[in-house]
Structure formats: C-alpha cells, structure tokens
N, C-alpha and C positions, 0 to 999 in steps of 0.2 A: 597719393593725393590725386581724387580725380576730378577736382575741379578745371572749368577751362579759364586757363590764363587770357587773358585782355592784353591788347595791346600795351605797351610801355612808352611813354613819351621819354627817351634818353637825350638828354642836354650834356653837351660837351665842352667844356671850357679849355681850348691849350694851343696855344699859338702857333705850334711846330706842324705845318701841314701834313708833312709825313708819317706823325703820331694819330694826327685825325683818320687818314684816310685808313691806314694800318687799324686804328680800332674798330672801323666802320664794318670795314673788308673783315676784322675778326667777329664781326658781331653777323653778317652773313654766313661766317663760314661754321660759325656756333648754331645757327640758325636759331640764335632769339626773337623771340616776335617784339618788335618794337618798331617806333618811328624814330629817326635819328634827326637830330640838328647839331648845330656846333656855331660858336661864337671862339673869336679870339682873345678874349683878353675879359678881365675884370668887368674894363666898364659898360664893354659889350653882352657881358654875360648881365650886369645888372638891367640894363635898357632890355635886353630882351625879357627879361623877368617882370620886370615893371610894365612892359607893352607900350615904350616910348621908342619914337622916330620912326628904322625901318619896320620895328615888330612891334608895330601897331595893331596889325590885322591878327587874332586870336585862331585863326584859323591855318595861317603860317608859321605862328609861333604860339604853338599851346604847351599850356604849363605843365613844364617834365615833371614825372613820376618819380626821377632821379638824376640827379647831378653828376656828372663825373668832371672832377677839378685840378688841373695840374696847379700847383702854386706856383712855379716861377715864369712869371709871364708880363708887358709890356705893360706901362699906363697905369694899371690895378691888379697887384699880384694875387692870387687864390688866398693869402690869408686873407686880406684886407675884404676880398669878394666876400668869404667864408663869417667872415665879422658884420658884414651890413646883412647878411641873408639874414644870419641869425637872430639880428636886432630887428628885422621887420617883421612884423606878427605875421602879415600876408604871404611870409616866405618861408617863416621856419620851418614848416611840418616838410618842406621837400627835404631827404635825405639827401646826401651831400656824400660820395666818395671820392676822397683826394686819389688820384691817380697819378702818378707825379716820379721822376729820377730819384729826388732826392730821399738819402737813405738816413739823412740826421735826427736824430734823436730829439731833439727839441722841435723842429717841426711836425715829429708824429703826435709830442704832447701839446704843442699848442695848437696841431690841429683837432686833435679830442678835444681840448679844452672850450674852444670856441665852438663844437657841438657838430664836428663829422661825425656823420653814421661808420665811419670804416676810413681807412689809410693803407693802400695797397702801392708798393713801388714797383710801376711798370717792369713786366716781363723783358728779356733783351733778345726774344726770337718771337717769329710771327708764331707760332705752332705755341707756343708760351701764352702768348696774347688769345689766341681760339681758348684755349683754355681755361684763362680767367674770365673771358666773357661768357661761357657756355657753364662756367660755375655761379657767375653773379645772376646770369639769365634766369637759372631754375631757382634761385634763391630769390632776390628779387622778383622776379615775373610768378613765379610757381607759387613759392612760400606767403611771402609777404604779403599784408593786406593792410590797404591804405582806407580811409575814409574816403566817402563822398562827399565832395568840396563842389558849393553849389554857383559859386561867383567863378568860376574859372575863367 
C-alpha cells in the first residue's frame, strides 16, 4: 500500500498512569505517526469528546481517529463510557478498542455488543506493548480509511 498515512489523533482512556505512559513510550518506540492524549476515566473521556470544560479548545482536544479504552476505571467504567459513545450519533463512527487486563469472557461479549471495533487484553511486557502498537499502527493508520467529518 503506497499510500501516505495521516496523522492519527489516538485518545486514551485508563486511569493507571503507568499503563498511559508505558503505551505512549510503545507508541514512540513503534513509531506510529499519531498525536496522543489521554483522559482518566469515563467521564473525563466523555467531556473531552463532547468539548466540555477543560476541552473546550478543539485545537487541544481534537477528535481521535481512535479510542483505546481500558474498562475498569473510577467515576465511569469503559462499559458505561463505551454505552453513551455508542448511543450518541456524534460519537459513534469513532472506533473504540478495549485495551484493558481483564480476560473475562463476558466483558469481550458485552464489549462487542455495545459496538467495539476490537477487544485486545493488554500485553504484560513493554516489548509486547511496541508490538501491539506497531500492529494496530499499520492497521489503523496504513489500512483503514475513515470519512471526512466536516463539523470536527
């Protein structure tokens, strides 16, 4: 494919500072072309989607290309986040992958259910982590092709 890949606006939802940095640092070390953010929790993850309070300015917080969502998290776990995106017209088309420990069976169906793109349970070594990033990178960033969304 010789098209040239665009920047990727990656949003990050997971409360565990040392899972954010750790994917950040994998997403460097993958060298995916993207812009990264990250939000802690649910309902931070929704205010920034929505462009209310501190992510107001669309300029600081512009609308990711892709979601990565850990589910167990403070305030508004990843289902609950993963249930309002889905139900807002303005949010659905963002693809949504759960990034997330848990290896339960019923959280991979009811996170398909409620309409993730993907359900991947975090790697448990950094070299693991480069690896799935530098896999979703050329998949996402290379492969995929989104629409032009004119209200961003």
């Amino acid at each position: 494919m010789n098209r040239l890949a665009k920047p990727l606006t990656i949003l990050m939802a997971d409360d565990d500072d040392d899972d954010r940095m750790m994917t950040h640092d994998a997403l460097v070390e993958s060298r995916v072309i993207n812009n990264f953010h990250f939000v802690c929790d649910g309902v931070e993850l929704l205010e920034y989607l929505r462009r209310e309070g501190k992510y107001e300015d669309k300029a600081l917080s512009p609308r990711p290309g892709i979601i990565l969502l850990d589910l167990n998290m403070p305030r508004m776990d990843g289902r609950e986040a993963l249930m309002e995106i889905k139900n807002d017209p303005n949010l659905r088309s963002i693809p949504v992958v759960i990034l997330t420990t848990s290896k339960q069976e019923e959280d991979k169906i009811k996170g398909y259910n409620l309409g993730a793109a993907s359900y991947i349970t975090k790697p448990v070594t950094f070299d693991g982590l480069v690896e799935l990033m530098r896999a979703m990178g050329k998949y996402w960033v290379e492969f995929v092709e989104f629409p032009e969304l004119e209200n961003e």
